[in-house]
N, CA and C of each residue as an Amber inpcrd file, in Angstrom:
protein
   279
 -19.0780000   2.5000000  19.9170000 -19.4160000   1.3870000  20.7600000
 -20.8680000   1.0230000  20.4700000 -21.4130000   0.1360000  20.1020000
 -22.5210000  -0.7690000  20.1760000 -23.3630000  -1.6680000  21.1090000
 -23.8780000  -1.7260000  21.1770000 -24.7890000  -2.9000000  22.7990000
 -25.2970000  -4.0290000  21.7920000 -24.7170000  -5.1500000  22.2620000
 -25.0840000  -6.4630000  21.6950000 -25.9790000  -7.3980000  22.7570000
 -27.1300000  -7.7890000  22.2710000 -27.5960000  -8.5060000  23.8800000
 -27.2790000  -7.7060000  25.1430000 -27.4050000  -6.6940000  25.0980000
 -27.4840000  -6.1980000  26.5200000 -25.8170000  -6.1270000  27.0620000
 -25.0120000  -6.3180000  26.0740000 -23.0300000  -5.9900000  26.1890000
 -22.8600000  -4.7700000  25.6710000 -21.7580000  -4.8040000  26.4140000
 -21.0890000  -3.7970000  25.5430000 -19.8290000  -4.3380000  24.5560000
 -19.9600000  -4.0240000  23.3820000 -18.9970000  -4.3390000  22.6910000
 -18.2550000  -2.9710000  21.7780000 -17.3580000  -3.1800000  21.9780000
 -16.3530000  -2.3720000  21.4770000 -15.4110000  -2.8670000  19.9690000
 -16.3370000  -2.0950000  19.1550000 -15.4890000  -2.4260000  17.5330000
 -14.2860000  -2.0420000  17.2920000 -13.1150000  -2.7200000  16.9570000
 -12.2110000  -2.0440000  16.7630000 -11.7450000  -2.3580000  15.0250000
 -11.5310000  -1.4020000  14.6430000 -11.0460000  -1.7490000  12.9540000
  -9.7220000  -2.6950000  12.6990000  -9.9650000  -3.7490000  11.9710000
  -8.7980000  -4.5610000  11.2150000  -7.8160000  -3.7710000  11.0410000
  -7.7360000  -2.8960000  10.3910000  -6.8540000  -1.9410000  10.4780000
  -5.5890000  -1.4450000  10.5900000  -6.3070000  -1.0330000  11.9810000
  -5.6990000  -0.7430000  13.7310000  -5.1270000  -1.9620000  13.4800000
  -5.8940000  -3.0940000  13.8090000  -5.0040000  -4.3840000  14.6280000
  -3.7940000  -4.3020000  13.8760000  -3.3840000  -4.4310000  11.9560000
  -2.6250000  -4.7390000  11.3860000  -1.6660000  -3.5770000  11.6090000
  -1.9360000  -2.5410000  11.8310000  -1.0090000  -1.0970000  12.1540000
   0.0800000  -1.5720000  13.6260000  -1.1740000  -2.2670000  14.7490000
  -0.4830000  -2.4280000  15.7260000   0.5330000  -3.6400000  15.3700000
   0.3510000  -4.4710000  14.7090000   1.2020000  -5.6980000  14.4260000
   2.6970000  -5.1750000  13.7940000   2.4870000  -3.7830000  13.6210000
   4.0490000  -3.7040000  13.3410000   4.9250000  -3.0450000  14.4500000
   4.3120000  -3.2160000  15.6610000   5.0890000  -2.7330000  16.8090000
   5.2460000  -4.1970000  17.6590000   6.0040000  -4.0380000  19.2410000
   6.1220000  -4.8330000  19.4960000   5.0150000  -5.4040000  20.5830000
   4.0200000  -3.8900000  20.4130000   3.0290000  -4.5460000  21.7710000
   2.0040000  -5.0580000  20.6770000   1.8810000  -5.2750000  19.6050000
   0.9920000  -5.4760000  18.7020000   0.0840000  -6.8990000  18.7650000
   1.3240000  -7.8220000  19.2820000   0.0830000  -9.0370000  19.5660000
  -0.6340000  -9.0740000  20.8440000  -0.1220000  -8.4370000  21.9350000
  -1.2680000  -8.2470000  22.7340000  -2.1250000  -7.3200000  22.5030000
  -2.3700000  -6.5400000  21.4880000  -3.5520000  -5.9730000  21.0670000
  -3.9840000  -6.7270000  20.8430000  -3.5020000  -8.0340000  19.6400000
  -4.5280000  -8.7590000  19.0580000  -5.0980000  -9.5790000  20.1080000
  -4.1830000 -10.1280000  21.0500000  -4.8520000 -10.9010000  21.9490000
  -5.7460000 -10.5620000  22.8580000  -5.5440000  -9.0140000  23.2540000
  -6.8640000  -8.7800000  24.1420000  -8.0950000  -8.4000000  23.3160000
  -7.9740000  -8.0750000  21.7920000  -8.8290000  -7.8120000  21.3200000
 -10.2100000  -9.4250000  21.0090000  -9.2270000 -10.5690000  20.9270000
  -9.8500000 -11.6510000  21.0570000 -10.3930000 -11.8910000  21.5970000
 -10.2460000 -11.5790000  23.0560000 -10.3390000 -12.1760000  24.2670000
 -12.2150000 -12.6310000  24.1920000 -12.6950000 -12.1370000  23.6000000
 -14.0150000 -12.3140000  23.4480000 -14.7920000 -12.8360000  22.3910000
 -13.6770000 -12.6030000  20.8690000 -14.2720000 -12.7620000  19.7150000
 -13.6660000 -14.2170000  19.2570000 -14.2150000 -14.6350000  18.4420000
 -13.6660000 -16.0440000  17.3300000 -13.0620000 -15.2360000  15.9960000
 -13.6380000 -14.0330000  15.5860000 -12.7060000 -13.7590000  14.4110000
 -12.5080000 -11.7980000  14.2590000 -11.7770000 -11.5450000  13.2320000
 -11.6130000 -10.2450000  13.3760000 -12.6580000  -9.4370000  13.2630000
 -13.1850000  -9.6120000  12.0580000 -14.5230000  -8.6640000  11.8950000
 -16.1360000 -10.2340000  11.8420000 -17.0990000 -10.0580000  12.7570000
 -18.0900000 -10.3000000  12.2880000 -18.2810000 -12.1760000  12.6480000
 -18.6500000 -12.9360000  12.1850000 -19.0560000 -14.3470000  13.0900000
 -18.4910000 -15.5090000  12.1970000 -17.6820000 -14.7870000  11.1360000
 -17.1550000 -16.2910000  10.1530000 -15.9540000 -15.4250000  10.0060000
 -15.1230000 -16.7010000   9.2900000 -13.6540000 -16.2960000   9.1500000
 -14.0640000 -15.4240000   7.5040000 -13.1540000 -13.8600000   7.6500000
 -13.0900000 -13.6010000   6.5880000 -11.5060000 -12.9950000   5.9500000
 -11.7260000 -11.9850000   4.6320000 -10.2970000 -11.7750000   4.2030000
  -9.8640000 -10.8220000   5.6670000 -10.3810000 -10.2070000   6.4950000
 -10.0370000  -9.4090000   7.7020000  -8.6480000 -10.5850000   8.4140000
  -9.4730000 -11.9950000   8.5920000  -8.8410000 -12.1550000   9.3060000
  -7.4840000 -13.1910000   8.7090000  -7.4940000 -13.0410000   7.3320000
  -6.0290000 -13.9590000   6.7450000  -5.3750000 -12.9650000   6.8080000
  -6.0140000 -11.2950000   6.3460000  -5.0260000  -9.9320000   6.4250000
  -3.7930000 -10.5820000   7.6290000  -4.6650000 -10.3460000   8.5990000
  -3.8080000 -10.2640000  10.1000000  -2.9970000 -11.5400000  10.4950000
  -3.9360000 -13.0800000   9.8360000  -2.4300000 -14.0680000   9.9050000
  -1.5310000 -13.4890000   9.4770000  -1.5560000 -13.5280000   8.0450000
  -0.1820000 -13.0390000   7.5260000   0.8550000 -12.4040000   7.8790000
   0.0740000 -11.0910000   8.1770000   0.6880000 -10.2980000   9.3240000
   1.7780000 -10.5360000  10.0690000   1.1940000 -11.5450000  11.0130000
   2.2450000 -12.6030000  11.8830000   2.6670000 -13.3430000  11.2880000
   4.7510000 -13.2930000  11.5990000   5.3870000 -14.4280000  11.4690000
   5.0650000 -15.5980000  11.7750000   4.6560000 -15.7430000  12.8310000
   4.2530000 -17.3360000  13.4040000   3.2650000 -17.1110000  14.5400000
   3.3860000 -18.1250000  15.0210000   2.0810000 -18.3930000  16.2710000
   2.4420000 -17.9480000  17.4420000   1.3820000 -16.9970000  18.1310000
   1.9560000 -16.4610000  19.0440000   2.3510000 -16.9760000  19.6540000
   3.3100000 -16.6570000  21.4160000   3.2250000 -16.9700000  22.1740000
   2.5260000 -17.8660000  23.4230000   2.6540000 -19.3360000  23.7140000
   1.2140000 -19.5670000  24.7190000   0.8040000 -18.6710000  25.8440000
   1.2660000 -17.7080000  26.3090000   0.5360000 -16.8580000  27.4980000
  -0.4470000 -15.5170000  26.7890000  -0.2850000 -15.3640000  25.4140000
  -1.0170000 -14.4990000  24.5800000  -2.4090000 -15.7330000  24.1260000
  -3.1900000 -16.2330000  25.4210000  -3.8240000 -17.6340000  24.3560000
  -5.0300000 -17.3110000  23.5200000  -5.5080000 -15.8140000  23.8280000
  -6.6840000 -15.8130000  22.7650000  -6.0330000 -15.7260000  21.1290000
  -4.9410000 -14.8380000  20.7680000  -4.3030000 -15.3220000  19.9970000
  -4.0040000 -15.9860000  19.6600000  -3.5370000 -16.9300000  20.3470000
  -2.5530000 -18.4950000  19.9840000  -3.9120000 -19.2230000  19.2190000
  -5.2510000 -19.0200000  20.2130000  -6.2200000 -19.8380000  19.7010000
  -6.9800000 -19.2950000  18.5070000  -7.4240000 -18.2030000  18.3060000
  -7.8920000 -17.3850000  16.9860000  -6.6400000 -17.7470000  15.8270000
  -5.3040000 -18.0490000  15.9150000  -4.0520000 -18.8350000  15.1190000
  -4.2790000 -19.5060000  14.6500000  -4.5860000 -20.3390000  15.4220000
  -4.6800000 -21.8550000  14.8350000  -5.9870000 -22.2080000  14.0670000
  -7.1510000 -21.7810000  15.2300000  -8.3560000 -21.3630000  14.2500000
  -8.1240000 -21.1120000  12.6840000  -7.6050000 -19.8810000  12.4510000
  -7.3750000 -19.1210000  11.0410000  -6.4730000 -20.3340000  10.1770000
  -5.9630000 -20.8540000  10.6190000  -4.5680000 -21.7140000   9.8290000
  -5.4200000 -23.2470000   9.5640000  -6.2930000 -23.3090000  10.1020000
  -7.2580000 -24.5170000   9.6410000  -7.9570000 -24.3670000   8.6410000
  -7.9940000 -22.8400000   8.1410000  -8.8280000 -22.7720000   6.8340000
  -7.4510000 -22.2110000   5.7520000  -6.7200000 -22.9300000   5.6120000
  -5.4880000 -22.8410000   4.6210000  -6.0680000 -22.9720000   3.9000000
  -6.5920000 -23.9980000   3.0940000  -7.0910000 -24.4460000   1.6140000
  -7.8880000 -23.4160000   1.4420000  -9.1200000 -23.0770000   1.4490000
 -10.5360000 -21.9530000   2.3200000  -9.7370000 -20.4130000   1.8530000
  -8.9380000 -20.0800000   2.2230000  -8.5150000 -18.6030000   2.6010000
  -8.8930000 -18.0130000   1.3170000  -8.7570000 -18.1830000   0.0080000
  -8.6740000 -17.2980000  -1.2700000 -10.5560000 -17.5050000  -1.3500000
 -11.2410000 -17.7120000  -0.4830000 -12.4210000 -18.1690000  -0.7960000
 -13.4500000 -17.2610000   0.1150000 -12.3930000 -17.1990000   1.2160000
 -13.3770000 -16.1620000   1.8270000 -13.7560000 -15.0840000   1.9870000
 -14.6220000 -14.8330000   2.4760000 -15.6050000 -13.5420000   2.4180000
 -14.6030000 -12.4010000   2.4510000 -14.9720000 -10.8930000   1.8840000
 -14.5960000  -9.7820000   2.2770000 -13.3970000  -9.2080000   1.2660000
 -12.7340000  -8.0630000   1.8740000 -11.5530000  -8.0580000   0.6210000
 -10.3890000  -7.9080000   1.5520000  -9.3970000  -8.4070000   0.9450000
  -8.1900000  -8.9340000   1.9860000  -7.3320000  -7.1080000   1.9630000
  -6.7980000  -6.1840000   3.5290000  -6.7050000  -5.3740000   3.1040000
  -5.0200000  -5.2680000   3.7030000  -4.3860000  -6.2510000   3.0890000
  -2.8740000  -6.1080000   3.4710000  -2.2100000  -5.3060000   3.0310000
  -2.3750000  -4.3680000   2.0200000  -2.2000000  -3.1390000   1.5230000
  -1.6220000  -2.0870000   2.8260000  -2.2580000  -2.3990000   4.0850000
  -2.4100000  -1.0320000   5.1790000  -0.8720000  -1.7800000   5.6180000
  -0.5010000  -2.4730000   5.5080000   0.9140000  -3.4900000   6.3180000
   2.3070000  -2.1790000   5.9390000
């Protein structure tokens, strides 16, 4: 755990999230893990977070909405994705 500005923030590894995505409580991990952030790892969209689109069949649920919205977010950089930062680690799937 880390203190950001005087928060507490709690890191959780890409990982994890993609491990949990193969169960069925897996998108409300992702969604509460949102609940605070814009992307998986760090303040720009990177390969972390096309890993975890992919991941998902489709768009979550609307009552999961930090998900639904970090979704759509990620799916706006279609063209973008082979471009961004990091190394994509869908390998862990």
């Amino acid at each position: 755990m880390t203190h950001l500005m005087g928060r507490r923030h709690i890191s959780l590894d890409h990982k994890f999230i993609l491990l949990s995505l193969k169960t069925p409580a897996g998108l409300p991990v992702l969604n509460d893990y949102l609940a605070d952030k814009s992307y998986i790892e760090g303040y720009v969209p990177s390969q972390a977070d096309v890993a975890v689109f992919e991941a998902i069949s489709g768009p979550p649920p609307a009552d999961l909405c930090h998900a639904l919205r970090w979704y759509n977010h990620i799916k706006s950089y279609e063209k973008e994705k082979a471009s961004l930062p990091g190394v994509k680690t869908s390998s862990y799937l």
